[in-house]
N, C-alpha and C positions, 0 to 999 in steps of 0.2 A: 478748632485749630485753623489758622491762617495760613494760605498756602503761598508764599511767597516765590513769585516769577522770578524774581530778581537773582535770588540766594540760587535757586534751579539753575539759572543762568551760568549764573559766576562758575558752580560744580562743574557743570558739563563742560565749560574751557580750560578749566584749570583740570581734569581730566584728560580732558584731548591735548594740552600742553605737555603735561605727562606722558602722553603716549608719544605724541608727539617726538622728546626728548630722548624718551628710549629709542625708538627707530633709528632718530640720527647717531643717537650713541653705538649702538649695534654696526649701524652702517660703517663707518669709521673705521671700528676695531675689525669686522671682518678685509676693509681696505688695506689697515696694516699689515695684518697679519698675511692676506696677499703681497705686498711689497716685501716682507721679509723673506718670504718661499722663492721667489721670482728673483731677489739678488743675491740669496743664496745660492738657486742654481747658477747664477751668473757668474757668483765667486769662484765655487767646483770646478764649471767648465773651462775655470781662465787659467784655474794650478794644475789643472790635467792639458791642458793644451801645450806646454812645451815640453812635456816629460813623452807626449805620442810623436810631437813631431821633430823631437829630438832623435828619436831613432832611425826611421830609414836615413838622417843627415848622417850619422855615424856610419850607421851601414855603405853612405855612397861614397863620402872621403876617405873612412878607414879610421880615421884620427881616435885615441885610445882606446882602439877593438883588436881584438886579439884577431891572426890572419886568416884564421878559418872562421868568424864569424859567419854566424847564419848559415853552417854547413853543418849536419852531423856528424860526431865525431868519430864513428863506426865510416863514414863513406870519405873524410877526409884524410884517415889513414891509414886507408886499405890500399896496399900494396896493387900496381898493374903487373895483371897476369904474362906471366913469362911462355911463351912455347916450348913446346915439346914435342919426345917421341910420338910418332902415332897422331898426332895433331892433323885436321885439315886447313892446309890454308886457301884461302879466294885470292887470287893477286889479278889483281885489274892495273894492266898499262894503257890509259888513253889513246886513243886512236891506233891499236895494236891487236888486230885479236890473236894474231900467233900467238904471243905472251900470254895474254890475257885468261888464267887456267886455273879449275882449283885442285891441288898435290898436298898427297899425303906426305908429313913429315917423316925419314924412313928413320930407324932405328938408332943409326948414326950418331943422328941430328940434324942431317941434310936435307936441301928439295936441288933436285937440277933440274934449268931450267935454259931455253933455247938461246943462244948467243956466248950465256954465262957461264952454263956448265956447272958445277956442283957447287953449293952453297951454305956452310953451316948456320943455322939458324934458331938451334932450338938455343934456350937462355935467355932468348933475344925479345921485348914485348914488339906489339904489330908494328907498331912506329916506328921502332928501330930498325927490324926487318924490313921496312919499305923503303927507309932510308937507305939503308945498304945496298936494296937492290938497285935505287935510283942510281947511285953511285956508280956501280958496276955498268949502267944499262949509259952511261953517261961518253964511253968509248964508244957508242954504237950510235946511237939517238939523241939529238938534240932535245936537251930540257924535258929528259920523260918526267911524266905524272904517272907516279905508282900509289896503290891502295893497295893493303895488304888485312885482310881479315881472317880471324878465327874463327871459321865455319862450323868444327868441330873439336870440340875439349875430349881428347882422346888418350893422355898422360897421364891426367892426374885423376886417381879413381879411390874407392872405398868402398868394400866392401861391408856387407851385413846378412851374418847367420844364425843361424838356431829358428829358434818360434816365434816368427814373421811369415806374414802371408806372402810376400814373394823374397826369399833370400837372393844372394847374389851380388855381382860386382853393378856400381851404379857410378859416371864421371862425377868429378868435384870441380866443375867449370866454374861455380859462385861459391862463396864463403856460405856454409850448410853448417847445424848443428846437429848432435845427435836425434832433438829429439824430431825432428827435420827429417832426418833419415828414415827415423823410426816410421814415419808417418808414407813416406815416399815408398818402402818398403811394403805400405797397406795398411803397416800397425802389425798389434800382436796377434796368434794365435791362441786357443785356451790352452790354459796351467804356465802360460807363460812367468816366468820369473822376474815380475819388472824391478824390485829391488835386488836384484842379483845382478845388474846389465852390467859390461866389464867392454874395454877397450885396446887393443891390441898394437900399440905403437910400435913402429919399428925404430930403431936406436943407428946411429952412427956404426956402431959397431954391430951391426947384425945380428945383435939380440932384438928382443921385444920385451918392450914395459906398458904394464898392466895396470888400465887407470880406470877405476868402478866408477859405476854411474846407478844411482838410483832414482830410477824415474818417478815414481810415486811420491818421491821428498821432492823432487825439482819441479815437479808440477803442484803441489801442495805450497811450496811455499812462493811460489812465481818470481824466484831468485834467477834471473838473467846467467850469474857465474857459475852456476850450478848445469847449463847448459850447453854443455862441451862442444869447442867449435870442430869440429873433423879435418883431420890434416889429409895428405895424400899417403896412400898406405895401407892407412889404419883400417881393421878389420874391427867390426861391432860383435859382440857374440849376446846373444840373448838367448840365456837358459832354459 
């Protein structure tokens, strides 16, 4: 058999032409399919870019956002705390240190204070009270600067008894829930009764109504309404 150079030849190019063709084909298709990933991300990132930077724009004009925007709705309609009996207040008058004193709110409602002389106060939030006082202090002193703060939450209290490791009266200077309470209190004692917990409101009319609270279901089902906010008053009884 005749071993021809020639025919050897031609194979080995028309092999390597082959191979050749596959690389560049390969090549190629891996190319595209990089440009499609790459202006893919590029599409994504263009239809998410005004839906992100559309929002702090609303947020800074206002324009169809409701007016509590970006506030929680628990802190944006919570009522400012009003004074009371038994209250301490701080009252700082600028460049005055006679005035400058912190007094307990007496049972009244009143604080007297030097110049003024007696002053009802309690009903009143601190601003208001500081306003007033400015007002009054306004016959004596040119342009007082008054600061009036709530040192101590001494009116409005809740109690909690039965089987709790510390019973007793405890202030309600923040918005507190029972199980809040519960907790502030130390928690329960043994054989404690926690589905039997019960509330003791006082009524306009100087009865008391009686609103259960079972703790074992409000903590099972992590139901927010189920977690009684405490008024001022109200006595907790734990069985």
């Amino acid at each position: 058999m005749k071993f021809d150079h020639m025919d050897l030849r031609k194979s080995i190019l028309r092999d390597a032409g082959a191979s050749h063709r596959l690389i560049r084909a390969r090549f190629w298709a891996g190319l595209t399919v990089a440009m499609i990933l790459i202006l893919g991300l590029r599409s994504g990132k263009a239809r998410e870019l005004p839906r992100i930077q559309g929002v702090p724009k609303v947020a800074a004009t206002g324009q169809n956002a409701p007016a509590d925007a970006g506030v929680p709705q628990s802190k944006s309609k919570e009522a400012a705390y009003l004074i009371g009996p038994s209250d301490v207040l701080a009252i700082s008058v600028w460049k005055d240190n006679e005035l400058t004193r912190t007094i307990p709110v007496r049972p009244d409602g009143k604080i007297t204070l030097p110049l003024i002389g007696d002053l009802a106060v309690s009903g009143l939030t601190a601003e208001a009270a500081q306003q007033l006082i400015a007002q009054k202090l306004k016959e004596f002193i040119s342009d007082p600067q008054v600061t009036v703060i709530v040192q101590e939450v001494k009116s409005r209290t809740y109690s909690i008894l039965g089987k709790v490791a510390k019973p007793g009266a405890y202030p309600l200077g923040k918005p507190t829930t029972i199980i809040e309470a519960i907790a502030i209190a130390g928690g329960f004692q043994d054989f404690a009764r926690e589905n039997k917990i019960y509330i003791l409101r006082p009524k306009s009319d100087g009865s008391d109504q009686t609103v259960p609270f079972d703790y074992k279901k409000a903590i099972r089902r992590h139901n927010p309404e189920e977690n009684i906010e405490l008024q001022s008053g109200d006595t907790v009884i734990v069985p």
